[in-house]
TORNU-552517 format. One line per field, with one value per residue (C-alpha): x, y, z; chain. Coordinates in Angstrom, 1 decimal, always signed. Example, Ala and Ser with C-alpha at 12.3 -4.5 7.8 and 13.67 -1.06 7.14 Angstrom:
TORNU-552517
c1 = [+12.3|+13.7]
c2 = [-4.5|-1.1]
c3 = [+7.8|+7.1]
cadena = [A|A]
***
This chain:
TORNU-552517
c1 = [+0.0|+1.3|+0.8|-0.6|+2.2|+0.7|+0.6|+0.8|-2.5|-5.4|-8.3|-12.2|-12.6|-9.7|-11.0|-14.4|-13.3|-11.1|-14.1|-16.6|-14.0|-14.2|-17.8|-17.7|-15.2|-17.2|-20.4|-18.7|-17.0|-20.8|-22.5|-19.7|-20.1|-23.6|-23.4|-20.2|-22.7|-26.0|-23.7|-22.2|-26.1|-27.3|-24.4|-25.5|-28.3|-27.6|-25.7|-29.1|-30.6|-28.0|-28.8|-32.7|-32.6|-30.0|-32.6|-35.6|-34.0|-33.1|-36.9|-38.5|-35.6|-37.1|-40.7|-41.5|-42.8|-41.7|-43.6|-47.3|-48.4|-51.6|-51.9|-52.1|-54.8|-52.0|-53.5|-50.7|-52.1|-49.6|-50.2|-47.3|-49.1|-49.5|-45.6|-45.0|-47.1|-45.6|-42.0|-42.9|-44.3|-40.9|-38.6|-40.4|-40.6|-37.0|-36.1|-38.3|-36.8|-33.5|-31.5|-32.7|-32.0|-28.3|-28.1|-30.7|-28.4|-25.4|-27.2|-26.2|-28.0|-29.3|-30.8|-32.7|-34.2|-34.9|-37.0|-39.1|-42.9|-45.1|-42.8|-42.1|-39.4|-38.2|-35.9|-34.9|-33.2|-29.9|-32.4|-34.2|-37.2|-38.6|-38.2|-41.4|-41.9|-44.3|-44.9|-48.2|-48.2|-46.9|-44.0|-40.9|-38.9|-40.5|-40.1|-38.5|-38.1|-36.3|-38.1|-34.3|-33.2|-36.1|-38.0|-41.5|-42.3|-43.7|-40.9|-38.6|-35.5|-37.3|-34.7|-35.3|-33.7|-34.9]
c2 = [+0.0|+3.4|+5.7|+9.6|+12.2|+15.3|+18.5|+21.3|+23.9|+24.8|+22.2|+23.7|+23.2|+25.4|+28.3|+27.5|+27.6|+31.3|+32.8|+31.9|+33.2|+36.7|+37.1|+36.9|+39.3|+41.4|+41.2|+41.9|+45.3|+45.9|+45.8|+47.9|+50.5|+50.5|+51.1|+54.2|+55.5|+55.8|+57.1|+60.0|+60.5|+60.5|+63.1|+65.4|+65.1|+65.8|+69.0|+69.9|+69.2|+72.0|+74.4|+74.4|+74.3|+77.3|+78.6|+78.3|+79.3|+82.6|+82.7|+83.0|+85.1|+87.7|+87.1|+85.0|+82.3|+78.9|+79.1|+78.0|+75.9|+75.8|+80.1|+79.4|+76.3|+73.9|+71.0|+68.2|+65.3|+62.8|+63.1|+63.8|+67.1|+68.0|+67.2|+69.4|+72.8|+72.3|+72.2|+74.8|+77.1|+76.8|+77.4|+80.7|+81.7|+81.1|+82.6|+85.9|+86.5|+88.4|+86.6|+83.1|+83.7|+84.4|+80.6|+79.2|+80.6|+78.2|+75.4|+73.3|+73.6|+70.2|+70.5|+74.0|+73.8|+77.5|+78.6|+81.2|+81.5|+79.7|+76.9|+76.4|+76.2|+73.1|+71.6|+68.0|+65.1|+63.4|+60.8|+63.3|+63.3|+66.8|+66.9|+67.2|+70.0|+69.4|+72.7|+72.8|+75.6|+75.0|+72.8|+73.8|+73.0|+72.1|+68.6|+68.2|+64.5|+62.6|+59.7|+58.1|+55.5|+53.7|+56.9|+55.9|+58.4|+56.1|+53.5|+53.2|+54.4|+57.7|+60.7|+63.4|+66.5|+66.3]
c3 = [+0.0|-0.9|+1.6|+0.6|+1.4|+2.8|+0.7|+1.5|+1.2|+3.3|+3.2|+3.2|+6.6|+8.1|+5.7|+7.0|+10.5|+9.5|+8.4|+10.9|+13.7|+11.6|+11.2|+14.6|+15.5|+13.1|+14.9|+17.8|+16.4|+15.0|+18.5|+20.0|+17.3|+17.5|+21.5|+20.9|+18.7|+21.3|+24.3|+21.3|+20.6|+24.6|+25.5|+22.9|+24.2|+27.5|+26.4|+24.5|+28.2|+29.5|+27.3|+27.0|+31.5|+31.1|+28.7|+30.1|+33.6|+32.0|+31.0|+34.0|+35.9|+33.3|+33.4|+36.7|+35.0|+32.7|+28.7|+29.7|+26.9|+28.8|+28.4|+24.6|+24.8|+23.8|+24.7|+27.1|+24.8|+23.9|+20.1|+17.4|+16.7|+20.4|+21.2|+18.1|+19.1|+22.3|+21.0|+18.9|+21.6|+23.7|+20.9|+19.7|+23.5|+24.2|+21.2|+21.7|+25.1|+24.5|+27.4|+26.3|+22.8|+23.5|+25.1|+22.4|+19.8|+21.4|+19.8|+17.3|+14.1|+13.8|+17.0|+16.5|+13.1|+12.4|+9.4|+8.0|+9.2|+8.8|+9.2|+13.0|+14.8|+16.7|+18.6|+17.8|+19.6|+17.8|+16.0|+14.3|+16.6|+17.8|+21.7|+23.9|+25.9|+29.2|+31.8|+34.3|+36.1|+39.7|+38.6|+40.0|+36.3|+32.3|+31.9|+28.4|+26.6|+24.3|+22.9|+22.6|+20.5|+19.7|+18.7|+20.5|+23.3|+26.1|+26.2|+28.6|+26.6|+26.4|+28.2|+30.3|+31.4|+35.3]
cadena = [A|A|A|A|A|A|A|A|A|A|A|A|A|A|A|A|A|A|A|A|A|A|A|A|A|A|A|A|A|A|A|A|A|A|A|A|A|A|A|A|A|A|A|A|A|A|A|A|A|A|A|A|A|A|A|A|A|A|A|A|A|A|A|A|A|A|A|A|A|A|A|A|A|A|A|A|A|A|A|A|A|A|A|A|A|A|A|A|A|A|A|A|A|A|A|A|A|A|A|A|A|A|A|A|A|A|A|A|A|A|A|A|A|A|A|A|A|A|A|A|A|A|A|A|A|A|A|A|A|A|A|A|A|A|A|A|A|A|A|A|A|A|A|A|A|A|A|A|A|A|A|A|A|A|A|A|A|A|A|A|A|A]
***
């Protein structure tokens, strides 16, 4: 009997094995990017958080009082529509008070979409979502709300400034 002398090459299997150990190194690197890329997102938001409280602090050291949706019939409903007059309100508010413009005016451009009545003005989260403004009079602060990652308001990745 003749024995088979080895030669040299890689057989199916060993490539096989080589690749499957790289697709999952690659989901690994995936996941990991994925999860750099919400904490970026969450601390800009966060910094959006600063400036709105600096804001609207600034706000009512010059008139006494937080924007009162509820002085202009906006209703606190939980509606697309409803989140957006509300947004709306406390963007045009901030910006019509001279002392909160100057701090409105710090932010970024993606997250204070300005334009020309009648379009509104609004202020939007890193995933494109227009935050929520919520004020009721005798609150000590505006609540204002992210619907995070997921981009559903009600969820519990939603995020708040207080």
């Amino acid at each position: 009997m003749k024995s088979r002398a080895s030669r040299p090459g890689v057989t199916l299997v060993e490539m096989l094995v080589v690749l499957a150990i790289i697709l999952m190194l690659a989901g690994v690197l995936v996941m990991v990017f994925k999860r750099l890329d919400v904490q970026a997102k969450e601390k800009v938001l966060s910094n959006t958080f600063t400036i709105l409280d600096s804001a609207l602090a600034e706000f009512q050291d010059a008139n006494g009082t937080f924007p009162d949706p509820s002085r202009e019939k906006i209703s606190l409903g939980n509606t697309d529509k409803e989140r957006g007059l509300r947004n709306e309100f406390m963007c045009r508010k901030l910006l019509d008070e001279p002392q909160s413009r100057v701090i409105m005016d710090t932010l970024d451009g993606r997250t204070l979409m300005r334009a020309k009545p009648p379009v509104p003005t609004l202020a939007y989260d890193p995933w494109s979502i227009p935050l929520d403004y919520v004020y009721s009079p005798g609150d000590n602060f505006p609540l204002v709300r992210s619907a995070g990652p997921d981009k559903t308001f009600g969820t519990l990745d939603d995020i708040k400034n207080r």
